[in-house]
mmCIF file of the C-alpha atoms, coordinates in Angstrom:
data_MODEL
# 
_entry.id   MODEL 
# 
loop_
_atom_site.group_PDB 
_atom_site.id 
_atom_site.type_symbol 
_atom_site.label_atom_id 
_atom_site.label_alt_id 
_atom_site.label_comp_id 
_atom_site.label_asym_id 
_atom_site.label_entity_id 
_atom_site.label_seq_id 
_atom_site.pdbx_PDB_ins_code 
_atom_site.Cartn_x 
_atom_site.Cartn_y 
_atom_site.Cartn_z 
_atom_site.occupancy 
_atom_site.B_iso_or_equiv 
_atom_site.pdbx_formal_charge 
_atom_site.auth_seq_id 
_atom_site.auth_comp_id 
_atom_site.auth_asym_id 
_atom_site.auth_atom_id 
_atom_site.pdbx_PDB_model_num 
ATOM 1   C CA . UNK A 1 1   ? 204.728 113.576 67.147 1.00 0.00 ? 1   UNK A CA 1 
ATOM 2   C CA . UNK A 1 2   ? 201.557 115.490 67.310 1.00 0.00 ? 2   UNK A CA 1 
ATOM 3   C CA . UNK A 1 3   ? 198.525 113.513 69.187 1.00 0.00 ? 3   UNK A CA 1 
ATOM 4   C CA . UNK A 1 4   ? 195.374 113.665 66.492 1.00 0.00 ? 4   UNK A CA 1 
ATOM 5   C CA . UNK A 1 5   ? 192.433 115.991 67.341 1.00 0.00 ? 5   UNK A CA 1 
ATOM 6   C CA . UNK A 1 6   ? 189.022 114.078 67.730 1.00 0.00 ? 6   UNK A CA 1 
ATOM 7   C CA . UNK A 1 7   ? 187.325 116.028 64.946 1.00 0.00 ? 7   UNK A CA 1 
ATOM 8   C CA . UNK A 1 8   ? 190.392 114.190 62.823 1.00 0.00 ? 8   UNK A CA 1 
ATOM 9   C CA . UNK A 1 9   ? 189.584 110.896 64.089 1.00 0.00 ? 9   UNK A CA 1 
ATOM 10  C CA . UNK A 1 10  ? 186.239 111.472 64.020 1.00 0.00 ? 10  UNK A CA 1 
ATOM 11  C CA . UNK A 1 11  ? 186.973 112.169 60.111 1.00 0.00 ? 11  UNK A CA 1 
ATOM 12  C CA . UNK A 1 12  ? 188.762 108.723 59.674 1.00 0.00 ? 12  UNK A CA 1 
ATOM 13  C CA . UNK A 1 13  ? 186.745 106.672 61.310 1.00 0.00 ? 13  UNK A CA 1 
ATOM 14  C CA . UNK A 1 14  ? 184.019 108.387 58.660 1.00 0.00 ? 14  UNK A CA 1 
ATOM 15  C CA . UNK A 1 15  ? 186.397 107.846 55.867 1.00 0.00 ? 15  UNK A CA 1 
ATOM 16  C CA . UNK A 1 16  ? 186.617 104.000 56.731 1.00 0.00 ? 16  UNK A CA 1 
ATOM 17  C CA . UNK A 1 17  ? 183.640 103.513 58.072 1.00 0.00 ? 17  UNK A CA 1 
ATOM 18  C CA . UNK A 1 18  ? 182.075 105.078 54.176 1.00 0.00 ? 18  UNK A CA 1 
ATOM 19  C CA . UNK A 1 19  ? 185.544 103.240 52.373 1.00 0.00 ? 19  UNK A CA 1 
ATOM 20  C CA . UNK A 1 20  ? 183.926 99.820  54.040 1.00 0.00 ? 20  UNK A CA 1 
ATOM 21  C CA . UNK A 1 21  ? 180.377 100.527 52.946 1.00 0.00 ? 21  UNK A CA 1 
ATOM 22  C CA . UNK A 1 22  ? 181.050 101.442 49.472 1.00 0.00 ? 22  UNK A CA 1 
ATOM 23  C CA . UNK A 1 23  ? 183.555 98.762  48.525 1.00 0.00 ? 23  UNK A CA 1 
ATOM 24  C CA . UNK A 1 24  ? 180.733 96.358  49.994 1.00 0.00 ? 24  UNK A CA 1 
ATOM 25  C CA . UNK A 1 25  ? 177.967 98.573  47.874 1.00 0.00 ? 25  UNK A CA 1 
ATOM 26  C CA . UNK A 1 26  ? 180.137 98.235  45.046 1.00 0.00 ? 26  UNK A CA 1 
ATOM 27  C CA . UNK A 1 27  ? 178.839 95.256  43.498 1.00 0.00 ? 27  UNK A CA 1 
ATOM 28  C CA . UNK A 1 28  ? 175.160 95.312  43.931 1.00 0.00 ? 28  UNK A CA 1 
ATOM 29  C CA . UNK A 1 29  ? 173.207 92.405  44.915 1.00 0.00 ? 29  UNK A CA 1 
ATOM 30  C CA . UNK A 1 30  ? 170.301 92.280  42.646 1.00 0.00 ? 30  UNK A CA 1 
ATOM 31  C CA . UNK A 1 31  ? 166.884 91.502  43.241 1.00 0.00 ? 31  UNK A CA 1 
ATOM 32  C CA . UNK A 1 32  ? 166.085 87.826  45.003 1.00 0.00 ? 32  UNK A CA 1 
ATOM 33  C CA . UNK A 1 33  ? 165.537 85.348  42.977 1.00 0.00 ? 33  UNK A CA 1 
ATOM 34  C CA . UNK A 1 34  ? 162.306 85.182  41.414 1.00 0.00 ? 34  UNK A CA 1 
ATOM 35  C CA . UNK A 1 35  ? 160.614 81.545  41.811 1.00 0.00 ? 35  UNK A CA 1 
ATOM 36  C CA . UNK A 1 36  ? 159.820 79.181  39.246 1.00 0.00 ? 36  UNK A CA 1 
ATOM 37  C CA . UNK A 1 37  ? 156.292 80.185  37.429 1.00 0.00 ? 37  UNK A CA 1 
ATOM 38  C CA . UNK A 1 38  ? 153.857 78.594  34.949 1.00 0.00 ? 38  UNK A CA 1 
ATOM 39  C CA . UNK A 1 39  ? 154.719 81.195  32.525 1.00 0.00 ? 39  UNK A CA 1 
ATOM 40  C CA . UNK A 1 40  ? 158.486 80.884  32.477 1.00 0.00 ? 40  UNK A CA 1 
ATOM 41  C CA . UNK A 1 41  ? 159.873 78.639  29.836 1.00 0.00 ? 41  UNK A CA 1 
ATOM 42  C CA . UNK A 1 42  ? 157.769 79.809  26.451 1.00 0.00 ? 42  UNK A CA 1 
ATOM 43  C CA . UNK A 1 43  ? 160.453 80.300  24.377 1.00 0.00 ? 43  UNK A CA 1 
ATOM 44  C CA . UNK A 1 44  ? 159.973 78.339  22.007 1.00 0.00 ? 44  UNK A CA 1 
ATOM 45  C CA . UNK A 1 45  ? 159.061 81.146  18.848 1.00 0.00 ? 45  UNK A CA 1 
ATOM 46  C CA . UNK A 1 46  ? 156.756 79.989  16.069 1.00 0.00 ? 46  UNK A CA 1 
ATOM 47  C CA . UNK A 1 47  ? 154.942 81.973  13.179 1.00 0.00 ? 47  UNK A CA 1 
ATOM 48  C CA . UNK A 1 48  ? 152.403 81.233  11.574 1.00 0.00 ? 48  UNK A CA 1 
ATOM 49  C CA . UNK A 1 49  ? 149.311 82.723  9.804  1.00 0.00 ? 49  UNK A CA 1 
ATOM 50  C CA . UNK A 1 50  ? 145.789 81.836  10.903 1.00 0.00 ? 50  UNK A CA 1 
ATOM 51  C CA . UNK A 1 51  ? 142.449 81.416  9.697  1.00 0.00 ? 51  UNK A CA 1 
ATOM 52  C CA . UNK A 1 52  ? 139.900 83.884  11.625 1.00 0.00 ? 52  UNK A CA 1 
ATOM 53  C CA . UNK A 1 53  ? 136.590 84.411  10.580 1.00 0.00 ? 53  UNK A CA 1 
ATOM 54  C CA . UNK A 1 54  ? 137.370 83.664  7.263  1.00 0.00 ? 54  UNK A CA 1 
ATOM 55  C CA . UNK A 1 55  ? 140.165 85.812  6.656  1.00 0.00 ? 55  UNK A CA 1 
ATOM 56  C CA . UNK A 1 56  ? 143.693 84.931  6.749  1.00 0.00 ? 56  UNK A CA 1 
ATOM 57  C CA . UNK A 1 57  ? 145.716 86.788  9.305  1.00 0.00 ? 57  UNK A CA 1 
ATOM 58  C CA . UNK A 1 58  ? 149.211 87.277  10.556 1.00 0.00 ? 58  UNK A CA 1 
ATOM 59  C CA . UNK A 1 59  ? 151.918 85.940  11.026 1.00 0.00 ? 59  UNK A CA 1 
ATOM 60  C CA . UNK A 1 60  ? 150.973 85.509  14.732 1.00 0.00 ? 60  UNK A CA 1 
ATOM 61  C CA . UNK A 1 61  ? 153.897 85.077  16.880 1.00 0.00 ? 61  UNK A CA 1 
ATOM 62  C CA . UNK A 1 62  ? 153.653 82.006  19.125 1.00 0.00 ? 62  UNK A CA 1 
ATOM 63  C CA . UNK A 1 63  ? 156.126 81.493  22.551 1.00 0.00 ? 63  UNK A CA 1 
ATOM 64  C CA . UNK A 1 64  ? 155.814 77.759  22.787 1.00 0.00 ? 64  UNK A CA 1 
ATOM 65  C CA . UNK A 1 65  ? 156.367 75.703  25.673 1.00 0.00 ? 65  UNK A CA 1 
ATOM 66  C CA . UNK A 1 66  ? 156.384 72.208  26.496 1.00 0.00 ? 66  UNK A CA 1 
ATOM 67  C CA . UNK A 1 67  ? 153.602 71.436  29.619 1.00 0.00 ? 67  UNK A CA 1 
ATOM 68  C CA . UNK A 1 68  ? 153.850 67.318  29.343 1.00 0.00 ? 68  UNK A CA 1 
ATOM 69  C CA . UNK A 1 69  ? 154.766 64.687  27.032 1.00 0.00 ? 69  UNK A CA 1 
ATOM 70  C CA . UNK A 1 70  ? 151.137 65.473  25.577 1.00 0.00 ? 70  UNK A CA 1 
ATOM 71  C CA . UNK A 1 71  ? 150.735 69.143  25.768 1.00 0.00 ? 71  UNK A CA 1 
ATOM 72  C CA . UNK A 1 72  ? 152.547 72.022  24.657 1.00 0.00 ? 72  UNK A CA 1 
ATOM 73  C CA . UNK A 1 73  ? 151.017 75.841  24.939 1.00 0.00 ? 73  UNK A CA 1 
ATOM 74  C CA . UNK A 1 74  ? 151.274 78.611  23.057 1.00 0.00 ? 74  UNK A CA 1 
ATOM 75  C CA . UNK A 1 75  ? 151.178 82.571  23.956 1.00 0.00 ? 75  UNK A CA 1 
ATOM 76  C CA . UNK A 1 76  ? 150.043 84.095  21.167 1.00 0.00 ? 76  UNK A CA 1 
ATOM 77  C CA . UNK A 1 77  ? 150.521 87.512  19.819 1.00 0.00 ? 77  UNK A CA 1 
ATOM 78  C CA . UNK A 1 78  ? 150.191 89.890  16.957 1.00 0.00 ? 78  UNK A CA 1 
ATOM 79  C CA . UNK A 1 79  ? 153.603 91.015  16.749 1.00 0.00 ? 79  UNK A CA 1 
ATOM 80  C CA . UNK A 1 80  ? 156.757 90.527  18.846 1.00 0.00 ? 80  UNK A CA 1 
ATOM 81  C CA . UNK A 1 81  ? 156.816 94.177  20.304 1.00 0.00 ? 81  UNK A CA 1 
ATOM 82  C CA . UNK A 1 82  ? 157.821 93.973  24.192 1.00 0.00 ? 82  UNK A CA 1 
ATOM 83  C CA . UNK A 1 83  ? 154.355 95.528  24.807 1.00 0.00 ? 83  UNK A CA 1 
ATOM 84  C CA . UNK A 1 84  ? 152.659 93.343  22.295 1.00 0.00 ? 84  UNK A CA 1 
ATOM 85  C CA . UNK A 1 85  ? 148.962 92.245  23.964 1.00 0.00 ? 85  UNK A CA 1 
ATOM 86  C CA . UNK A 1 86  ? 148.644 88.388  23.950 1.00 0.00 ? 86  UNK A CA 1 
ATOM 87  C CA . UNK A 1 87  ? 145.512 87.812  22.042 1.00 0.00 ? 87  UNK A CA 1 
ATOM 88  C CA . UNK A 1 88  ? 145.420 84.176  21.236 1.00 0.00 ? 88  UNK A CA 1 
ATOM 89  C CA . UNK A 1 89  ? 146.055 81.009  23.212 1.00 0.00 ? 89  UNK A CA 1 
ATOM 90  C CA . UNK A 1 90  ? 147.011 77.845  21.275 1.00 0.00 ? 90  UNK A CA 1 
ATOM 91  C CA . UNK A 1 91  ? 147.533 73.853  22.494 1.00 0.00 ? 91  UNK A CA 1 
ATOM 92  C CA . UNK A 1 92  ? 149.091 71.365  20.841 1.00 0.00 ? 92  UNK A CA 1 
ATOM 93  C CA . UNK A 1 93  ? 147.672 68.093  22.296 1.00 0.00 ? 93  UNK A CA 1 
ATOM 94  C CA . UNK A 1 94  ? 149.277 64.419  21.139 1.00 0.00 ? 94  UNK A CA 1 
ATOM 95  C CA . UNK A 1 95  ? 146.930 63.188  18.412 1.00 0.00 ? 95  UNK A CA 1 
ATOM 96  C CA . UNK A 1 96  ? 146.923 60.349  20.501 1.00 0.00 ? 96  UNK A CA 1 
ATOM 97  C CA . UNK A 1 97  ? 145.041 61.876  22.883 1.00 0.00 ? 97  UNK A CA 1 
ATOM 98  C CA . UNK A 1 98  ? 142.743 64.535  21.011 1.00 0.00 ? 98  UNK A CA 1 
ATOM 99  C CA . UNK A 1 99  ? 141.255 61.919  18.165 1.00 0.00 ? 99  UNK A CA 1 
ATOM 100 C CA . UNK A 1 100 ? 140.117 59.295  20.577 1.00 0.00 ? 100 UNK A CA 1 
ATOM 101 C CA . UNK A 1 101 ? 138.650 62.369  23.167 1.00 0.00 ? 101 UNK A CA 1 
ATOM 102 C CA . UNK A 1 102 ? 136.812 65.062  20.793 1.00 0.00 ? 102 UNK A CA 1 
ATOM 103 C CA . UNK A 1 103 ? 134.168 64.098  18.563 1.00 0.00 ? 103 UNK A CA 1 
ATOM 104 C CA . UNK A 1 104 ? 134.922 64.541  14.973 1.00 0.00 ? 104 UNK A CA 1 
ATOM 105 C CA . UNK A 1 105 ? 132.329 66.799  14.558 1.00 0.00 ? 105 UNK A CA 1 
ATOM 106 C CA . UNK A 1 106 ? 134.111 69.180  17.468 1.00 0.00 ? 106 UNK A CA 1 
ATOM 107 C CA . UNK A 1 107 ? 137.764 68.128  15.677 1.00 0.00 ? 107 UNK A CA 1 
ATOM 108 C CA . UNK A 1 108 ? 136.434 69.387  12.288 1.00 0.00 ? 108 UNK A CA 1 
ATOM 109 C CA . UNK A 1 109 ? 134.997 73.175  13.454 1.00 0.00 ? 109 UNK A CA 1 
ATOM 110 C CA . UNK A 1 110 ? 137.642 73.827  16.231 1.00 0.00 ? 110 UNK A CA 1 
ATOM 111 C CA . UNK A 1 111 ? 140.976 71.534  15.428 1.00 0.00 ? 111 UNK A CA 1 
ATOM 112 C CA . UNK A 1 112 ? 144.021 71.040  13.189 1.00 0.00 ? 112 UNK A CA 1 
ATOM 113 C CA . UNK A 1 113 ? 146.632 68.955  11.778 1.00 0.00 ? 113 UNK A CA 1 
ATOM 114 C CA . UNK A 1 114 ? 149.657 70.513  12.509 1.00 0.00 ? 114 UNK A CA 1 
ATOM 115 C CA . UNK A 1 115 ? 151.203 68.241  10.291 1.00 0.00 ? 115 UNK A CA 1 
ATOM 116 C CA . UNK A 1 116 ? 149.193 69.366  7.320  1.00 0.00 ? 116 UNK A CA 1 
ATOM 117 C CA . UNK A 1 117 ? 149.948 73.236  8.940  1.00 0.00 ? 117 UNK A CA 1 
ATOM 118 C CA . UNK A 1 118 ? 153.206 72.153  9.126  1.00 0.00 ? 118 UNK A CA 1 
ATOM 119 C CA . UNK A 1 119 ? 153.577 70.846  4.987  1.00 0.00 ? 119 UNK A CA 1 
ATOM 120 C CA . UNK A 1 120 ? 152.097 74.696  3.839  1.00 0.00 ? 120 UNK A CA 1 
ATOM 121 C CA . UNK A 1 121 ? 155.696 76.041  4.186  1.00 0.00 ? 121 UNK A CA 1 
ATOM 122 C CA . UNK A 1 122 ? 154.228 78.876  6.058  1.00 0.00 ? 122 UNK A CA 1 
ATOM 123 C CA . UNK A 1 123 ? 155.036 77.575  9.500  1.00 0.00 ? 123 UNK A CA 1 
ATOM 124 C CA . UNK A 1 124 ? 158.725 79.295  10.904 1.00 0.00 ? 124 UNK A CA 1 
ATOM 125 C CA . UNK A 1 125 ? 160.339 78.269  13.731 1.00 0.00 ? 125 UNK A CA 1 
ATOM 126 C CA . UNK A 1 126 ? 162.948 80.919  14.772 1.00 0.00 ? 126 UNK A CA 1 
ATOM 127 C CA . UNK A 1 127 ? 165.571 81.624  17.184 1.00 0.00 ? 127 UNK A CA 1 
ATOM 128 C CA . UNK A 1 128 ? 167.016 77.959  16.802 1.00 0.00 ? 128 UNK A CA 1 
ATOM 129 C CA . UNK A 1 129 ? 169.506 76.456  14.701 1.00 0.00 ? 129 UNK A CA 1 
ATOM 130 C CA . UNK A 1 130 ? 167.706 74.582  11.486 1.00 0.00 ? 130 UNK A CA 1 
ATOM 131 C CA . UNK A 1 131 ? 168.326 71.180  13.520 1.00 0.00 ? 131 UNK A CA 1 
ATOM 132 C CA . UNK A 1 132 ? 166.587 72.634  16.429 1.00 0.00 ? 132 UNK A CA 1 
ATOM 133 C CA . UNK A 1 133 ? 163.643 73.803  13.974 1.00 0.00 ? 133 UNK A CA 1 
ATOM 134 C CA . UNK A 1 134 ? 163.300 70.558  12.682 1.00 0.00 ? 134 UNK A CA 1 
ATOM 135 C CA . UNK A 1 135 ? 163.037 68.293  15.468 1.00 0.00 ? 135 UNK A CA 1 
ATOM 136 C CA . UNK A 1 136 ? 160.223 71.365  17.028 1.00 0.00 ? 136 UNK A CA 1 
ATOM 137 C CA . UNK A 1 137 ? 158.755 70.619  13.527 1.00 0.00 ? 137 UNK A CA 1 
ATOM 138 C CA . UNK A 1 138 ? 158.742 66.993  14.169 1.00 0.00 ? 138 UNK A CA 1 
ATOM 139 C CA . UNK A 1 139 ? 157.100 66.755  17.432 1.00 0.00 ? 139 UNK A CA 1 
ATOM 140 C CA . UNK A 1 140 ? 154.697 68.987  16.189 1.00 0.00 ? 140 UNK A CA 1 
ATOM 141 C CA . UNK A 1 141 ? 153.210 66.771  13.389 1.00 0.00 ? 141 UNK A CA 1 
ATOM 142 C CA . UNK A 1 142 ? 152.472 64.458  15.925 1.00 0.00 ? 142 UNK A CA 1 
ATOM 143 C CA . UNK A 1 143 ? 149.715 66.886  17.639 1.00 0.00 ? 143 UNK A CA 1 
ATOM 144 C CA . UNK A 1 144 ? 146.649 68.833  16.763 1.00 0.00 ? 144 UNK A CA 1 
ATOM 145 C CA . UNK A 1 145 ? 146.155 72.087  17.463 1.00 0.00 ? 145 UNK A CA 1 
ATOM 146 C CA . UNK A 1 146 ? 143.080 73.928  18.937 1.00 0.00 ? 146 UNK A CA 1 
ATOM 147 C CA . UNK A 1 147 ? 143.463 78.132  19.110 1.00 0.00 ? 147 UNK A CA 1 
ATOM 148 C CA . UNK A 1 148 ? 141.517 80.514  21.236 1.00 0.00 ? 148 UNK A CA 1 
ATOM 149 C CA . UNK A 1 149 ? 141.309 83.864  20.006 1.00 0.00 ? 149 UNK A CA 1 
ATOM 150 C CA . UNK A 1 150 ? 140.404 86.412  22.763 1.00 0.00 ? 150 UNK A CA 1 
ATOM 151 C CA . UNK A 1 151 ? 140.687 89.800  21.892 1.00 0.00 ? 151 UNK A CA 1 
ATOM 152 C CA . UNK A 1 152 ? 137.631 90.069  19.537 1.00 0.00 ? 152 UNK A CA 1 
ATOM 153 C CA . UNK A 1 153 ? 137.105 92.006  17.192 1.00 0.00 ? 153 UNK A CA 1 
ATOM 154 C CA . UNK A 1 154 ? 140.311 92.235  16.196 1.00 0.00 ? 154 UNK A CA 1 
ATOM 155 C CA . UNK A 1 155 ? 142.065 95.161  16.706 1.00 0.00 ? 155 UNK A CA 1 
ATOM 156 C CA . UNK A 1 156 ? 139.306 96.061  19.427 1.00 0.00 ? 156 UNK A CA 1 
ATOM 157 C CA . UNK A 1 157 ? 139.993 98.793  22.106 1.00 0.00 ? 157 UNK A CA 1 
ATOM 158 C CA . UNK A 1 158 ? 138.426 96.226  24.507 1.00 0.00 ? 158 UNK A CA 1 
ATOM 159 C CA . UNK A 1 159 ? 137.731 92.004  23.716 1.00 0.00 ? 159 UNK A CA 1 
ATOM 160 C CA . UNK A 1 160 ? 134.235 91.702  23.876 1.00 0.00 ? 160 UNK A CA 1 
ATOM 161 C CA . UNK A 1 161 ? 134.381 88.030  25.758 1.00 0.00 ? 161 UNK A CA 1 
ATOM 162 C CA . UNK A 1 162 ? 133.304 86.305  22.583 1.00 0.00 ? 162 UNK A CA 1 
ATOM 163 C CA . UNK A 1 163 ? 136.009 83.947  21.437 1.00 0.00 ? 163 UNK A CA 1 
ATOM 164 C CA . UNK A 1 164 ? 136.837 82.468  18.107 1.00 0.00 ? 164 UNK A CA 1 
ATOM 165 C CA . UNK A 1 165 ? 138.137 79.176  17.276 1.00 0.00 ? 165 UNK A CA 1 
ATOM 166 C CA . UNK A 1 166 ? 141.002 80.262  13.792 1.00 0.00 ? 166 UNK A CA 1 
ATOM 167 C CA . UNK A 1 167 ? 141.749 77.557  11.918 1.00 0.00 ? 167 UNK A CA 1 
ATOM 168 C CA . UNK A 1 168 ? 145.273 76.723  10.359 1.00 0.00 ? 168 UNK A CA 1 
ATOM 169 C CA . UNK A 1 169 ? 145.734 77.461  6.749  1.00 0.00 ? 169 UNK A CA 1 
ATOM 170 C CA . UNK A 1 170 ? 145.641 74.458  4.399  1.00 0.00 ? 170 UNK A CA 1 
ATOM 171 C CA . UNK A 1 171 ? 142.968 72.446  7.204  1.00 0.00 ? 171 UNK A CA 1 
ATOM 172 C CA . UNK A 1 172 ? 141.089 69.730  5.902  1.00 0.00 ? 172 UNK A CA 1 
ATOM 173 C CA . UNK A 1 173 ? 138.096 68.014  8.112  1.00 0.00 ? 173 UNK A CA 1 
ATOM 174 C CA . UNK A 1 174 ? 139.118 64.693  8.885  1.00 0.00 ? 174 UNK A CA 1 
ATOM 175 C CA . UNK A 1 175 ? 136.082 61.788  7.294  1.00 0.00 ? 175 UNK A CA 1 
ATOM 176 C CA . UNK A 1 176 ? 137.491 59.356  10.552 1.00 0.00 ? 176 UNK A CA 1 
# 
């Protein structure tokens, strides 16, 4: 039996040493996890058209999440394109708590009904099964919605800091 040469061990040792890394490389590990932020969980997805100016525009594409039993927020943008700039903000606040806490006259220029919204037809919830859809539906007749439209003018190259209030199609002031 022949005695092995160091350069052969050397070689081995080499060859299990890189057989060890690689079958432990194999399988990467992946980033760490990421923790929890304020903006994960808006996945709720909601069309609608909106009022602005005037003018009805849209759909805008909402990514909905609940923040409390009073409070859902919206992300709002013009299309659903990855790179899609989010140019409205929307809030969906219990009517129990918005009527008794904005004046009327505020609730008239810069609130809705999104149960009235809602009854247009035009509202789409998508991405859920229509059972899902209708219980989002559901809890969202029993808010009013306020939107906050950033990027002004529309289609700007730059928002100009002045922000608009849209309204939801089919809104009717309230008299009390």
């Amino acid at each position: 039996m022949m005695k092995p040469s160091l350069k052969s061990s050397s070689l081995l040792l080499v060859g299990l040493m890189l057989g060890v890394w690689m079958a432990g490389s194999a399988v990467p590990a992946g980033p760490p996890p990421r923790p929890a932020s304020p903006a994960d969980g808006h996945d709720i997805h909601v069309s609608a058209p909106h009022v602005v100016e005037g003018k009805v525009m849209g759909p805008y594409h909402h990514y909905c999440k609940p923040v409390s039993s009073e409070v859902f927020e919206c992300l709002i943008y013009d299309t659903t394109d990855p790179g899609a700039l989010m140019v409205q903000v929307e809030y969906f606040i219990a009517k129990t708590v918005s009527r008794p806490n904005v004046s009327l006259k505020a609730w008239n220029k810069h609130y809705h009904d999104h149960e009235l919204e809602i009854a247009t037809g035009r509202v789409q919830v998508h991405d859920r099964s229509p059972e899902e859809a209708a219980k989002i539906a559901e809890a969202a007749k029993q808010t009013d919605g306020i939107i906050f439209h950033l990027w002004w003018p529309h289609g700007a190259k730059a928002p100009t800091g002045e922000v608009k209030f849209p309204q939801a199609v089919g809104h009717k002031p309230r008299k009390k």
